[in-house]
N, CA, C and O atoms as CSV, one atom per row, in Angstrom:
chain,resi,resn,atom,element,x,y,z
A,1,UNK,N,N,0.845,-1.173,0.000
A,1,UNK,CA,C,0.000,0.000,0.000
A,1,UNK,C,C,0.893,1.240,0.000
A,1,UNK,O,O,1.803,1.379,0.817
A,2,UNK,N,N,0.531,2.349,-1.169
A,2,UNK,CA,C,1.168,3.722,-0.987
A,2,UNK,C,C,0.956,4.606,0.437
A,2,UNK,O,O,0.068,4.307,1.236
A,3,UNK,N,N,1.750,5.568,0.621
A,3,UNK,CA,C,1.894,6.387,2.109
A,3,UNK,C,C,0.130,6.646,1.822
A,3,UNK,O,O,-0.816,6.314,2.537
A,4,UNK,N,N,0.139,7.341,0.539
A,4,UNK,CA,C,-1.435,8.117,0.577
A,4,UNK,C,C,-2.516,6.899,1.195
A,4,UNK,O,O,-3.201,7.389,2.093
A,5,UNK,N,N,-2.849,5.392,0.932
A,5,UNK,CA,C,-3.790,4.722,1.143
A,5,UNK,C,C,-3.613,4.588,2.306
A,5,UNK,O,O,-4.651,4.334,2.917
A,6,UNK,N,N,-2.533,4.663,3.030
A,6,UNK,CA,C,-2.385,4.224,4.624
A,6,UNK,C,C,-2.640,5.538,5.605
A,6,UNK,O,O,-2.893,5.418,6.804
A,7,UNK,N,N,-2.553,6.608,5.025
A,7,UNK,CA,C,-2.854,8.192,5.364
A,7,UNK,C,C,-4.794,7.776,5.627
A,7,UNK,O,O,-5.501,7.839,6.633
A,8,UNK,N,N,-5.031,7.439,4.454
A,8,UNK,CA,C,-6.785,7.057,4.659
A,8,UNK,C,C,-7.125,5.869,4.947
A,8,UNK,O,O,-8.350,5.756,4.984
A,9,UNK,N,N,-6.676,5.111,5.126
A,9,UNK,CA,C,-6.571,4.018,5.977
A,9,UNK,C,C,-6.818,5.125,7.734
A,9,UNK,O,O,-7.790,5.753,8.152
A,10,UNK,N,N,-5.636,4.931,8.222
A,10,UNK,CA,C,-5.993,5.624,9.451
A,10,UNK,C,C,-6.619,6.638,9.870
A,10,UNK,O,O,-6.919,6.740,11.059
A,11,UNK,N,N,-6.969,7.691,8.843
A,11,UNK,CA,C,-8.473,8.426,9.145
A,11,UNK,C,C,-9.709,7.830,9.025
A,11,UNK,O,O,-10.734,8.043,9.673
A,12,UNK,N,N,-9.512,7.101,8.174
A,12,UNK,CA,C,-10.535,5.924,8.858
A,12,UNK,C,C,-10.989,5.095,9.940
A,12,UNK,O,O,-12.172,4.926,10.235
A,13,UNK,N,N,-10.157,4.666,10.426
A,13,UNK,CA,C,-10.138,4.018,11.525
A,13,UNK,C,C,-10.605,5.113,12.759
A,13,UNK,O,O,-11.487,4.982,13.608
A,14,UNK,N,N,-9.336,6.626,12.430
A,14,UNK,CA,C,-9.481,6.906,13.586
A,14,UNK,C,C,-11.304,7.766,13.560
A,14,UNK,O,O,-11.847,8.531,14.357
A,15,UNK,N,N,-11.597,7.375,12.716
A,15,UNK,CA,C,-13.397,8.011,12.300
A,15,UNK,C,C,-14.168,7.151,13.434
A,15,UNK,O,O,-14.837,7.702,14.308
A,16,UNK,N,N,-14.056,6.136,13.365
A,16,UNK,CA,C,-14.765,5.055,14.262
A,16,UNK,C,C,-14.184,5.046,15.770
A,16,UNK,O,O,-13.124,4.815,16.351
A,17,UNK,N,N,-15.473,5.426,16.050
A,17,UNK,CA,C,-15.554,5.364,17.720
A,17,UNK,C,C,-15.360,4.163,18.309
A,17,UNK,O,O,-15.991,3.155,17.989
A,18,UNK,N,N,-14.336,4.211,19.344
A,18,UNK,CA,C,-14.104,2.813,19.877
A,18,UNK,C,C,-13.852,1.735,18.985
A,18,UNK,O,O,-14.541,0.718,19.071
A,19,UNK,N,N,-12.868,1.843,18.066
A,19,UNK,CA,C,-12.858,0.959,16.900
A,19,UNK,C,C,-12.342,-0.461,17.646
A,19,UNK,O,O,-13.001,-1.485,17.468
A,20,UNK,N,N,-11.448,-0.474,18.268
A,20,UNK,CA,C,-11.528,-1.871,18.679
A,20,UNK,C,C,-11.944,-2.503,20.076
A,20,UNK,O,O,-11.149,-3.020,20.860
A,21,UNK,N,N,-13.530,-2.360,20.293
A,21,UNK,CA,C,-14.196,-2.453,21.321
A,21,UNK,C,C,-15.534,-2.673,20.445
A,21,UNK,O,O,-15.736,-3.373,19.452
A,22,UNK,N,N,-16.344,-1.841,21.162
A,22,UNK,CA,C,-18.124,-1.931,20.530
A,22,UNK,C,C,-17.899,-1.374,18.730
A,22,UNK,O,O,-19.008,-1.290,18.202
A,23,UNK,N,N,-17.106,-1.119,18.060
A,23,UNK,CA,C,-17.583,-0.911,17.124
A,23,UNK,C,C,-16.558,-2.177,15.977
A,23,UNK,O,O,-16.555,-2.085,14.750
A,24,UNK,N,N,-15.796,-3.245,16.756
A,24,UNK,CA,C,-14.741,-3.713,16.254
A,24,UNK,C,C,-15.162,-4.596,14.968
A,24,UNK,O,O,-14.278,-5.125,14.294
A,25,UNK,N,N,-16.695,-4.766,14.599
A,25,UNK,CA,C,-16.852,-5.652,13.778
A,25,UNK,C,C,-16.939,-4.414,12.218
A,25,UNK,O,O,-17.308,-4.939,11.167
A,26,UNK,N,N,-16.671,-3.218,12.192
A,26,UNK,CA,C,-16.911,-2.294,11.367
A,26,UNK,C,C,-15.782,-1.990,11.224
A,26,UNK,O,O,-15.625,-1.435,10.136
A,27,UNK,N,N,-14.590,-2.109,11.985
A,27,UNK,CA,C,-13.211,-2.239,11.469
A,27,UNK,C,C,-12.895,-3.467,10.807
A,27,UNK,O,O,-12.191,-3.423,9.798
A,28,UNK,N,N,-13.288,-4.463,11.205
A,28,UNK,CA,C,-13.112,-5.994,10.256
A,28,UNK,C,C,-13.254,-5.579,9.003
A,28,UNK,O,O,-12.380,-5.458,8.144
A,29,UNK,N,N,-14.613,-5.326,8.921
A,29,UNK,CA,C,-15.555,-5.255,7.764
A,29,UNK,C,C,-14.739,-4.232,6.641
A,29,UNK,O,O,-14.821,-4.483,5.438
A,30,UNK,N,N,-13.906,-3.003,7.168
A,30,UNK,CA,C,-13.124,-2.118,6.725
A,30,UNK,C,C,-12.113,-2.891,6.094
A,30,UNK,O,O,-12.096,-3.041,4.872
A,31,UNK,N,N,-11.145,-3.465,6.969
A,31,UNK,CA,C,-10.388,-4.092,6.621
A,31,UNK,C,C,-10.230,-4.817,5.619
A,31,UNK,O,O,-9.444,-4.574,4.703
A,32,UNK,N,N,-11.179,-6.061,5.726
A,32,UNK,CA,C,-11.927,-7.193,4.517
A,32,UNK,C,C,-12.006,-6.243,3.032
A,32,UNK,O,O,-11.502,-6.496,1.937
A,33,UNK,N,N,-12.874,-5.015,3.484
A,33,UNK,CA,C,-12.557,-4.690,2.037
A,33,UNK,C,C,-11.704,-3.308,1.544
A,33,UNK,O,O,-11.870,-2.439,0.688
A,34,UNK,N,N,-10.957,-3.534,2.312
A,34,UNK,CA,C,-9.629,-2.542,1.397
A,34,UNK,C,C,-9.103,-3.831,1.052
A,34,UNK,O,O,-8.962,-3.995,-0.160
A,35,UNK,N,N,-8.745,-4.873,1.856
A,35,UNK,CA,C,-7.762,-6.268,1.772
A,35,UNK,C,C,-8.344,-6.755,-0.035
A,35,UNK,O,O,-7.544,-7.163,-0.876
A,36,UNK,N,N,-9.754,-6.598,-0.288
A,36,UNK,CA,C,-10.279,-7.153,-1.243
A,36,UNK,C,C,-10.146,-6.315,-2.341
A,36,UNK,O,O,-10.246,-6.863,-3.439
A,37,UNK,N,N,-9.918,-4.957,-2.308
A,37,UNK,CA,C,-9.423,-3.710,-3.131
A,37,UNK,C,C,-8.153,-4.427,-3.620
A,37,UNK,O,O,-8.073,-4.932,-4.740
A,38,UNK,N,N,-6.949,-4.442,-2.509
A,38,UNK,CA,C,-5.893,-3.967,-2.890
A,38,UNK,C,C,-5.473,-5.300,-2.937
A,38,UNK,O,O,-4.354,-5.377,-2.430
A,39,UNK,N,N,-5.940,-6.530,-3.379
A,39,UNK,CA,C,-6.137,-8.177,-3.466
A,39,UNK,C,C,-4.392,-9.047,-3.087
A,39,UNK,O,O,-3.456,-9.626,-3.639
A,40,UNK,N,N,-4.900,-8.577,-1.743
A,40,UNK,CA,C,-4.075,-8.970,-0.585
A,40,UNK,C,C,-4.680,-9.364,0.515
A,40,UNK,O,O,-5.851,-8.987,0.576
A,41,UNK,N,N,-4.132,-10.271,1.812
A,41,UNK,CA,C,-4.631,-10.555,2.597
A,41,UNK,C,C,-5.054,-9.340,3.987
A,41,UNK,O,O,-4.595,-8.198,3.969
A,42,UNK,N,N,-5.885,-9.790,4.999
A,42,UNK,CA,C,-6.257,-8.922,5.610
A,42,UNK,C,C,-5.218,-8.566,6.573
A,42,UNK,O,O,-5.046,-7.371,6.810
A,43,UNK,N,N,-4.340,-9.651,7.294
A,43,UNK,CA,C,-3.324,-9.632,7.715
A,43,UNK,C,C,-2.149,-8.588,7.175
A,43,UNK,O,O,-1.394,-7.858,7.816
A,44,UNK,N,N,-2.288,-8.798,5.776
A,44,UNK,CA,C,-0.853,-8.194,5.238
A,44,UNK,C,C,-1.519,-6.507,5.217
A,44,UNK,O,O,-0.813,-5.551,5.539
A,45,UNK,N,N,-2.770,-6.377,4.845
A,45,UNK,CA,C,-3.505,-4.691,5.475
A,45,UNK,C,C,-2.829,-4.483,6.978
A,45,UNK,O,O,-1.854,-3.765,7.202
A,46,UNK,N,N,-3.457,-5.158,7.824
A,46,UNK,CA,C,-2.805,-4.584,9.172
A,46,UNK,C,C,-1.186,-5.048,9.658
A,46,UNK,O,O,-0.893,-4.858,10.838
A,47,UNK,N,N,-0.393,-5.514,8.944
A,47,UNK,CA,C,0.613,-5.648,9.019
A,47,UNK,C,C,1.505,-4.160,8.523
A,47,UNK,O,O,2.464,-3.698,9.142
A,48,UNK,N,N,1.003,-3.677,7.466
A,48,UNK,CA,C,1.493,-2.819,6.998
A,48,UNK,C,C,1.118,-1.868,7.650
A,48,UNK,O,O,2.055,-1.278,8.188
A,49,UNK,N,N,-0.461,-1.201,7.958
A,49,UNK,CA,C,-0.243,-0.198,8.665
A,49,UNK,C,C,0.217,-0.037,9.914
A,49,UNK,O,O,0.788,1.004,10.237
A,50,UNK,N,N,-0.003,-1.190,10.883
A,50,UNK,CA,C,1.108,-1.442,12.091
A,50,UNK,C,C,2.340,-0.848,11.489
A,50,UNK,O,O,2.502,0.332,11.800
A,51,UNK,N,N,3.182,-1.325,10.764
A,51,UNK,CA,C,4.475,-1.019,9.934
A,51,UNK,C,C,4.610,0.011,9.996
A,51,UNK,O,O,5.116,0.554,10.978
A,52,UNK,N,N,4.117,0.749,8.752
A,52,UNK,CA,C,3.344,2.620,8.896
A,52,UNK,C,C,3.280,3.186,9.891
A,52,UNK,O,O,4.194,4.003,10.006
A,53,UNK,N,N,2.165,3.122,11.249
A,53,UNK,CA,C,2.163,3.755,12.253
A,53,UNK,C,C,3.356,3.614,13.067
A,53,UNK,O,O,3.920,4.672,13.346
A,54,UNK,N,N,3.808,2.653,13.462
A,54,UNK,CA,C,4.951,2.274,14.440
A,54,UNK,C,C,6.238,3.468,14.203
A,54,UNK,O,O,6.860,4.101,15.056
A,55,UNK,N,N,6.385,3.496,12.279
A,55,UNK,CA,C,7.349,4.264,12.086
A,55,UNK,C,C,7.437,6.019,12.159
A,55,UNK,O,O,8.401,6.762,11.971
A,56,UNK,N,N,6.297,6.262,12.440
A,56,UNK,CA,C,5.729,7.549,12.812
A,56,UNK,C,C,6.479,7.930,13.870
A,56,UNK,O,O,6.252,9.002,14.433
């Protein structure tokens, strides 16, 4: 994924309230389909932006 998709990637996330608590099945669901966009696994989505953020 380019800097720009991972830039909206995490305004995304950070859009969702309590994303990994009461709203965690709408981050899945996020996930699943950027993963299905960018036809890669869902793992390798949050691998990378882990990656991304960490290096911030």
């Amino acid at each position: 994924m380019t800097a720009e998709e991972l830039k909206k990637l995490d305004k995304m996330i950070r859009d969702i309230p309590y994303p990994y608590r009461e709203n965690f099945p709408s981050l899945k669901k996020m996930l699943r389909d950027i993963s299905d966009q960018q036809d890669v696994s869902v793992s390798s989505v949050v691998q990378q932006y882990l990656a991304w953020k960490w290096s911030k």
